[in-house]
PyMOL CGO cylinders between C-alpha atoms (Angstrom):
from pymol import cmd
from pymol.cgo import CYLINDER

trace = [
    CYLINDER, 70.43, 108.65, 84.10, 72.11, 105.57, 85.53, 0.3, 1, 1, 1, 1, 1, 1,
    CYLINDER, 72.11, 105.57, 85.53, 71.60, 104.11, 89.01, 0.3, 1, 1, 1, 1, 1, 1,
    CYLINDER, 71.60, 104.11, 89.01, 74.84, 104.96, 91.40, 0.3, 1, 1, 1, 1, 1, 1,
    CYLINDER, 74.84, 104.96, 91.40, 75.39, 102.41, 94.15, 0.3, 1, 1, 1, 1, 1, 1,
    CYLINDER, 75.39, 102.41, 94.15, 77.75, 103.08, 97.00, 0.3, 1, 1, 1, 1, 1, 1,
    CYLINDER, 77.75, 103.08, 97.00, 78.25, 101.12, 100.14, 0.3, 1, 1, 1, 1, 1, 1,
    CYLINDER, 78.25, 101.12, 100.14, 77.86, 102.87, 104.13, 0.3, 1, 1, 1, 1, 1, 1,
    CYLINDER, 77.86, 102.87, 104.13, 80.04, 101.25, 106.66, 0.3, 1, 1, 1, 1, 1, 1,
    CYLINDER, 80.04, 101.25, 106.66, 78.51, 101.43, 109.93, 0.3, 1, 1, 1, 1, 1, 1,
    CYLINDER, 78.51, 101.43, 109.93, 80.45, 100.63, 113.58, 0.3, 1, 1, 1, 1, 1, 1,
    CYLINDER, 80.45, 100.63, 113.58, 77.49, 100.51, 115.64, 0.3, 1, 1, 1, 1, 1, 1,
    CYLINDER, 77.49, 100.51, 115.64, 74.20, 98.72, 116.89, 0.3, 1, 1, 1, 1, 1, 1,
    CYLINDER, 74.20, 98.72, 116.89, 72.19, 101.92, 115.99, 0.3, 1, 1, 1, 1, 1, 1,
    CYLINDER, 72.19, 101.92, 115.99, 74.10, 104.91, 114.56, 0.3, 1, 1, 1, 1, 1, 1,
    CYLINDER, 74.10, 104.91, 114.56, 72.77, 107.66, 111.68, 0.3, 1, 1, 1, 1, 1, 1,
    CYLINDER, 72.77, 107.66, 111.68, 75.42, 108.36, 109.69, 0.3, 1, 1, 1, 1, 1, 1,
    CYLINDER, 75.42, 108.36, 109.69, 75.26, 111.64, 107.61, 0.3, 1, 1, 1, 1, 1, 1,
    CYLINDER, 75.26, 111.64, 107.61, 75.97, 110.55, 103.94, 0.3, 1, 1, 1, 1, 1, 1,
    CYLINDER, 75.97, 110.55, 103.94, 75.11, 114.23, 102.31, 0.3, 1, 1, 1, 1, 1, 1,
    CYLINDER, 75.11, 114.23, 102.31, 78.58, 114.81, 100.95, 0.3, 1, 1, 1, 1, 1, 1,
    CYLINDER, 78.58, 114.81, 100.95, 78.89, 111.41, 99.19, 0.3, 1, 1, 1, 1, 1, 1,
    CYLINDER, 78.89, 111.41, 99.19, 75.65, 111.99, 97.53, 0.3, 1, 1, 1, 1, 1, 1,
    CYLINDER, 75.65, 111.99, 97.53, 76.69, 116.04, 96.70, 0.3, 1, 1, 1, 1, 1, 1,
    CYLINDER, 76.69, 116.04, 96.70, 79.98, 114.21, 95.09, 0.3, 1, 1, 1, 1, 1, 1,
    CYLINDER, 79.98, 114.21, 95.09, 78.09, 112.12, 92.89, 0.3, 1, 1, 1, 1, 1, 1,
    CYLINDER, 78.09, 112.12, 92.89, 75.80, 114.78, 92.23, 0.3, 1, 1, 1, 1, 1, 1,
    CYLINDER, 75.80, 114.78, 92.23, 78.40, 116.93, 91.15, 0.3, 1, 1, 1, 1, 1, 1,
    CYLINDER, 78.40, 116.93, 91.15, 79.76, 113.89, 88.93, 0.3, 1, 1, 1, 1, 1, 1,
    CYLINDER, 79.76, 113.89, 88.93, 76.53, 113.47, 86.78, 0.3, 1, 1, 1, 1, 1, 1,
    CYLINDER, 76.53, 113.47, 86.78, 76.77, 117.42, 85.98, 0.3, 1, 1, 1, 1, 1, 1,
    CYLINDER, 76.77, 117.42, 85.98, 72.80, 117.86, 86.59, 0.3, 1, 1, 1, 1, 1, 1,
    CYLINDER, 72.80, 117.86, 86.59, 71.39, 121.09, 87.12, 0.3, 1, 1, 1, 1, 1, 1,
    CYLINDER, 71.39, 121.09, 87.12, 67.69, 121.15, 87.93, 0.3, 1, 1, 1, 1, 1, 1,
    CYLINDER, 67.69, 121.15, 87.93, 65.62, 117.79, 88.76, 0.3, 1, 1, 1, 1, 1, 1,
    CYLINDER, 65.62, 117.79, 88.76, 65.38, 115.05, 91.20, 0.3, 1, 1, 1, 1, 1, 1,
    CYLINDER, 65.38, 115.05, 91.20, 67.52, 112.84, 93.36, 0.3, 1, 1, 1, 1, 1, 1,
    CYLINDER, 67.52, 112.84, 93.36, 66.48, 109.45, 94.08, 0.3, 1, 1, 1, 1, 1, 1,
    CYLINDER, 66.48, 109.45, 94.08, 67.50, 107.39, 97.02, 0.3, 1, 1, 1, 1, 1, 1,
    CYLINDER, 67.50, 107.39, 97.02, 67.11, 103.90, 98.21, 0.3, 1, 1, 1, 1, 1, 1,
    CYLINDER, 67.11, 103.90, 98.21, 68.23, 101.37, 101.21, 0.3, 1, 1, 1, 1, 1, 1,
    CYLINDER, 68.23, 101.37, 101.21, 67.37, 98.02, 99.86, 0.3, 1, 1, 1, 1, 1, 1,
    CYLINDER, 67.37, 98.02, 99.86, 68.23, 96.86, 103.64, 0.3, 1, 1, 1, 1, 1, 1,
    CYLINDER, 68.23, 96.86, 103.64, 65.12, 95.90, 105.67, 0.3, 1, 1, 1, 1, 1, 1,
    CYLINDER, 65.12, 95.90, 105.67, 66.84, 96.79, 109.14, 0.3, 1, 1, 1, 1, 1, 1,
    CYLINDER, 66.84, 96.79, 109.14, 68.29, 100.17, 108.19, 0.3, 1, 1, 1, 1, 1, 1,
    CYLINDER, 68.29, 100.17, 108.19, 66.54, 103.62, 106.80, 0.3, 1, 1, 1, 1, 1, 1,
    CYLINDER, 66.54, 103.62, 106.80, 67.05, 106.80, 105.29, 0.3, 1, 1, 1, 1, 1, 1,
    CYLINDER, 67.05, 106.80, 105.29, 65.91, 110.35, 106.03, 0.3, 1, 1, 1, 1, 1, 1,
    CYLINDER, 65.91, 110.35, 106.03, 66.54, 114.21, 106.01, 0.3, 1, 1, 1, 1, 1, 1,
    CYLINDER, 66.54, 114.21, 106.01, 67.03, 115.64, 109.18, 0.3, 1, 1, 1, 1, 1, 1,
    CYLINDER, 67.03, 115.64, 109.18, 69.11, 118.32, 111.44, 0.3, 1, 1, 1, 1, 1, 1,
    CYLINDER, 69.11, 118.32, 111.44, 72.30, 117.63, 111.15, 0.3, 1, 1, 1, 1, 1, 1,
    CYLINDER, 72.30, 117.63, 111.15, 73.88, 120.70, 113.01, 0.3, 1, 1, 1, 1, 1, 1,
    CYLINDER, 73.88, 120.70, 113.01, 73.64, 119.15, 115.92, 0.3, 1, 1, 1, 1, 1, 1,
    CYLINDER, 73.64, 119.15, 115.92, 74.67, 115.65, 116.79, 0.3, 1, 1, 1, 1, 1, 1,
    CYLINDER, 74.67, 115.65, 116.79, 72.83, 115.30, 119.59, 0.3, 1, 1, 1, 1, 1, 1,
    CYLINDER, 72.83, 115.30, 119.59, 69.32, 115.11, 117.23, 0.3, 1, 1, 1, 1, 1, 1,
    CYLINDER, 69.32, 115.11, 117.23, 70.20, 112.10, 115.20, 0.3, 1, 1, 1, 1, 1, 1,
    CYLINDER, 70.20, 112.10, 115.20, 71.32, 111.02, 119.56, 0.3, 1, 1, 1, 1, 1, 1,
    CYLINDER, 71.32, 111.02, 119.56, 67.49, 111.86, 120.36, 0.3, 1, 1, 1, 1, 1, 1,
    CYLINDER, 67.49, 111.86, 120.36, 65.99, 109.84, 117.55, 0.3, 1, 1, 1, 1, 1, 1,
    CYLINDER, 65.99, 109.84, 117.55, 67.59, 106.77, 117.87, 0.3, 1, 1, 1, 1, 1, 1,
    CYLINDER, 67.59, 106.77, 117.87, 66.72, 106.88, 121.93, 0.3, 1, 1, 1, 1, 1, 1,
    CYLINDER, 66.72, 106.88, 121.93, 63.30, 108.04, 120.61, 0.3, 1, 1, 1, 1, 1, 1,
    CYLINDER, 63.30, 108.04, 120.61, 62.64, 105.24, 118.50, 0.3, 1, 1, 1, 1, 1, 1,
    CYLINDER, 62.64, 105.24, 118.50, 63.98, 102.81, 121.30, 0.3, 1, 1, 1, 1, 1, 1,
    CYLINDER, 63.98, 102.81, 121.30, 61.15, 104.22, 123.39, 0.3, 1, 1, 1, 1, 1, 1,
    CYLINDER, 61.15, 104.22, 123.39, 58.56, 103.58, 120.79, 0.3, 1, 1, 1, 1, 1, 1,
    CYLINDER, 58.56, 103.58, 120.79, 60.03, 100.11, 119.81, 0.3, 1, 1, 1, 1, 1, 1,
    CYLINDER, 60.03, 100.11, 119.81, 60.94, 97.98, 122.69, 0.3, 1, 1, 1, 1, 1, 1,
    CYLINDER, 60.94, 97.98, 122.69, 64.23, 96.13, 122.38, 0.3, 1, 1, 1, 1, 1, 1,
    CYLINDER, 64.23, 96.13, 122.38, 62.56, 93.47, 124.59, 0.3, 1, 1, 1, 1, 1, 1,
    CYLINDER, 62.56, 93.47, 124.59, 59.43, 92.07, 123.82, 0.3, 1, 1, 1, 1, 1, 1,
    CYLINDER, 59.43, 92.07, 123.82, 57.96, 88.80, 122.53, 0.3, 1, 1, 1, 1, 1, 1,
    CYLINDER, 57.96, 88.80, 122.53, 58.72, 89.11, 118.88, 0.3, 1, 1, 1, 1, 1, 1,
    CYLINDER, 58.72, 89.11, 118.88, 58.51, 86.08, 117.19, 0.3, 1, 1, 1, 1, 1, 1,
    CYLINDER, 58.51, 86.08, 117.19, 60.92, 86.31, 114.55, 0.3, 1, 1, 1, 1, 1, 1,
    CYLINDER, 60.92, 86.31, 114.55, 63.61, 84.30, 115.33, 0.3, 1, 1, 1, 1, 1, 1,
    CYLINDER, 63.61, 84.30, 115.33, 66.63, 85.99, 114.22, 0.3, 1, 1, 1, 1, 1, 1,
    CYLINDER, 66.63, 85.99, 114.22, 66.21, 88.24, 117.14, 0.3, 1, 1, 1, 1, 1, 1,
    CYLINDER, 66.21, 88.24, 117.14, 66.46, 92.07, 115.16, 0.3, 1, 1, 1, 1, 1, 1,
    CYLINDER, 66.46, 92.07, 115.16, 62.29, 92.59, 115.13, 0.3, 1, 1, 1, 1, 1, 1,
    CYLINDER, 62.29, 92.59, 115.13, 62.97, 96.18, 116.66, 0.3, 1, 1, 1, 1, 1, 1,
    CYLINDER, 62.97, 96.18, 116.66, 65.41, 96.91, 113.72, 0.3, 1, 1, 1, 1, 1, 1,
    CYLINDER, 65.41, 96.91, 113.72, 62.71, 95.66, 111.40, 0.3, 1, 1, 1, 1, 1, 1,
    CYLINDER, 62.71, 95.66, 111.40, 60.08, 97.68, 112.80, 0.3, 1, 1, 1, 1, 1, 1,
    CYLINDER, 60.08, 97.68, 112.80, 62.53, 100.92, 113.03, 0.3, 1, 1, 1, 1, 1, 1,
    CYLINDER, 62.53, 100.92, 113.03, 63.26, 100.79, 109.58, 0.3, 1, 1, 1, 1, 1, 1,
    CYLINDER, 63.26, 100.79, 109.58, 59.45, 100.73, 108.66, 0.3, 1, 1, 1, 1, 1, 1,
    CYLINDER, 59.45, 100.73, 108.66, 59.05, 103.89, 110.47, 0.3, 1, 1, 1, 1, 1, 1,
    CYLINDER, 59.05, 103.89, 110.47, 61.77, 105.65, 109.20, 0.3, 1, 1, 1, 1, 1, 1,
    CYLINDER, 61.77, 105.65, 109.20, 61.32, 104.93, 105.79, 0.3, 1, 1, 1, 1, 1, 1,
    CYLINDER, 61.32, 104.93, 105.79, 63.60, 103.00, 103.02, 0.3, 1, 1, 1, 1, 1, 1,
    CYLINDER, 63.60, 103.00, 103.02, 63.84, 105.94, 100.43, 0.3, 1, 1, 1, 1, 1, 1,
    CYLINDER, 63.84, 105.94, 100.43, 63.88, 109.79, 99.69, 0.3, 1, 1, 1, 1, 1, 1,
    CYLINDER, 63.88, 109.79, 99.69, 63.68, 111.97, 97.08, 0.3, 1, 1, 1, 1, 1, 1,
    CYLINDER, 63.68, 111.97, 97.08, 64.98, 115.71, 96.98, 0.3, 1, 1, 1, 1, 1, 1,
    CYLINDER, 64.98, 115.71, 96.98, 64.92, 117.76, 94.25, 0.3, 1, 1, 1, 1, 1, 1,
    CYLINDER, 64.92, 117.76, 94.25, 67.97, 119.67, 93.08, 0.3, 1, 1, 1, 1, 1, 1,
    CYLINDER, 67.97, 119.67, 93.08, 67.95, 123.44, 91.60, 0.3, 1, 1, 1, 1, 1, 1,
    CYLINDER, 67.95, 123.44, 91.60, 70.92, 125.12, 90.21, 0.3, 1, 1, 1, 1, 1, 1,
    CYLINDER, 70.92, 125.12, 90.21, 73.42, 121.87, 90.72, 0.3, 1, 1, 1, 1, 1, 1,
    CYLINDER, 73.42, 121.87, 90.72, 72.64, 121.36, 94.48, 0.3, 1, 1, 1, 1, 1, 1,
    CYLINDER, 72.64, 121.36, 94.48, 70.63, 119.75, 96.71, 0.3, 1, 1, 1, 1, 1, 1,
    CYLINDER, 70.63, 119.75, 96.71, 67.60, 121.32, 97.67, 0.3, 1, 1, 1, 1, 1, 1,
    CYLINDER, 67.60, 121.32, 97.67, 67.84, 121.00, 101.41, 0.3, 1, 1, 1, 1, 1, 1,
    CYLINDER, 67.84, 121.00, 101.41, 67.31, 123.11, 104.29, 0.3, 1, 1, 1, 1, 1, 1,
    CYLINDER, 67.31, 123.11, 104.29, 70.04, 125.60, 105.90, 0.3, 1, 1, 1, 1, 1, 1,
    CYLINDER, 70.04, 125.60, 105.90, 70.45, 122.44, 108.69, 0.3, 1, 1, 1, 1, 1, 1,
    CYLINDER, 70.45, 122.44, 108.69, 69.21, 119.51, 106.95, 0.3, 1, 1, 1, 1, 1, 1,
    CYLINDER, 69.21, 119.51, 106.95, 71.53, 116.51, 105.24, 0.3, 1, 1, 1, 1, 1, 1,
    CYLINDER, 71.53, 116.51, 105.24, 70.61, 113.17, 104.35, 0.3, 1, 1, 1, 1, 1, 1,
    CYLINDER, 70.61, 113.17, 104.35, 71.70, 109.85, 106.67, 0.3, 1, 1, 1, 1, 1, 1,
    CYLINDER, 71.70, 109.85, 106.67, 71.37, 106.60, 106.47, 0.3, 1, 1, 1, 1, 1, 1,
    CYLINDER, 71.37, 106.60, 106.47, 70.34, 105.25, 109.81, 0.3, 1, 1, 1, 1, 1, 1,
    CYLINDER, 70.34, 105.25, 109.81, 71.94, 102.16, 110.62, 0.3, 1, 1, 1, 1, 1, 1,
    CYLINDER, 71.94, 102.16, 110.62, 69.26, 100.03, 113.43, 0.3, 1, 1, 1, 1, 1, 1,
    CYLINDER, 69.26, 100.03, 113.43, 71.15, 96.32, 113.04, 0.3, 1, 1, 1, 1, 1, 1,
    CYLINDER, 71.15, 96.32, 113.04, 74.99, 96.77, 112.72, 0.3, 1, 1, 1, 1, 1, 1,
    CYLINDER, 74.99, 96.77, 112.72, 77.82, 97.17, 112.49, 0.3, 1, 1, 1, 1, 1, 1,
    CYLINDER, 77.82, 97.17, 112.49, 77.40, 96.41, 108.74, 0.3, 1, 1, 1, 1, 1, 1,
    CYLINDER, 77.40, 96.41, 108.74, 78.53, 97.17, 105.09, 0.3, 1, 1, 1, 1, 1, 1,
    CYLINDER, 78.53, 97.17, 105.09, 75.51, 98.61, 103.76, 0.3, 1, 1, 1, 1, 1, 1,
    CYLINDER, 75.51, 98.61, 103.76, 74.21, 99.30, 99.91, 0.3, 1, 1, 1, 1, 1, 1,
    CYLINDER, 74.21, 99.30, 99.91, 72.56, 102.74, 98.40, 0.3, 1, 1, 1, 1, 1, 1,
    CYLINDER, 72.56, 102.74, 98.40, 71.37, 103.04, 95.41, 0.3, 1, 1, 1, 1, 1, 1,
    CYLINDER, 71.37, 103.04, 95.41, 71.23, 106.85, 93.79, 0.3, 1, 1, 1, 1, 1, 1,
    CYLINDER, 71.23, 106.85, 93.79, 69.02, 107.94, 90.65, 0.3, 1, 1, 1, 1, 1, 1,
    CYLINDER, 69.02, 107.94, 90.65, 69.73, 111.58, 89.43, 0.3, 1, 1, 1, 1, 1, 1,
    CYLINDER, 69.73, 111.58, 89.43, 66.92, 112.51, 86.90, 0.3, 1, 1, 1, 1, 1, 1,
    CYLINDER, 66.92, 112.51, 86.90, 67.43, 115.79, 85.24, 0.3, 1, 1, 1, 1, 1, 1,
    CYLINDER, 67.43, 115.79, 85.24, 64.36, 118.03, 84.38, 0.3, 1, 1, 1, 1, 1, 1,
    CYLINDER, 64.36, 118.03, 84.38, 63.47, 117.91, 80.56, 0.3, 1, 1, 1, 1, 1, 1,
]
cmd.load_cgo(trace, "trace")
């Protein structure tokens, strides 16, 4: 199958923004019943991941979480100043893969996929890979 791109525009500093329904469009699009969905953040300051997204106040505590674990302040040395971004988005991850069964998503009853956002506000890039079981 063909690589998808579509752009995330984010309006914050930090901010996970739940981009399940764009990729459930595009799945429903490509017409593919059982295999695997491929995703990618070719950004080196922003992430993606599965998560709860019931309740906002989760993708709230990870962001504040992370800001524990990376401090905002510190001597980094890189000079454009976003080393904690950089460092987030290593932990985070830059990719997922679910598979999909019966035309949908294989996720959890209170998971959905965002892309976490840790140097905006920005116009950001996925790329999406749908590849159907033989």
């Amino acid at each position: 199958m063909s690589l998808t791109t579509f752009n995330v525009r984010t309006q914050s500093h930090m901010q996970m923004i739940d981009i399940t329904a764009t990729v459930e469009g595009l799945l429903q699009k490509n017409s593919i019943a059982d295999g695997f969905c491929y995703l990618f953040n070719p950004h080196t300051t922003a992430a993606l991941t599965i998560n709860e997204g019931a309740d906002p106040d989760v993708q709230h505590d990870i962001i504040n979480g992370l800001r524990e674990i990376v401090p905002l302040q510190y001597n980094y040395r890189h000079r454009e100043g976003n080393s904690p971004s950089h460092i987030m988005a290593s932990l985070v991850g830059s990719s997922i893969t679910t598979a999909i069964d019966n035309g949908r998503l294989l996720l959890g009853t209170w998971q959905r996929i965002f892309f976490c956002e840790f140097d905006g506000p920005r116009t950001r890039t996925v790329h999406c890979r749908f590849s159907p079981l033989p």
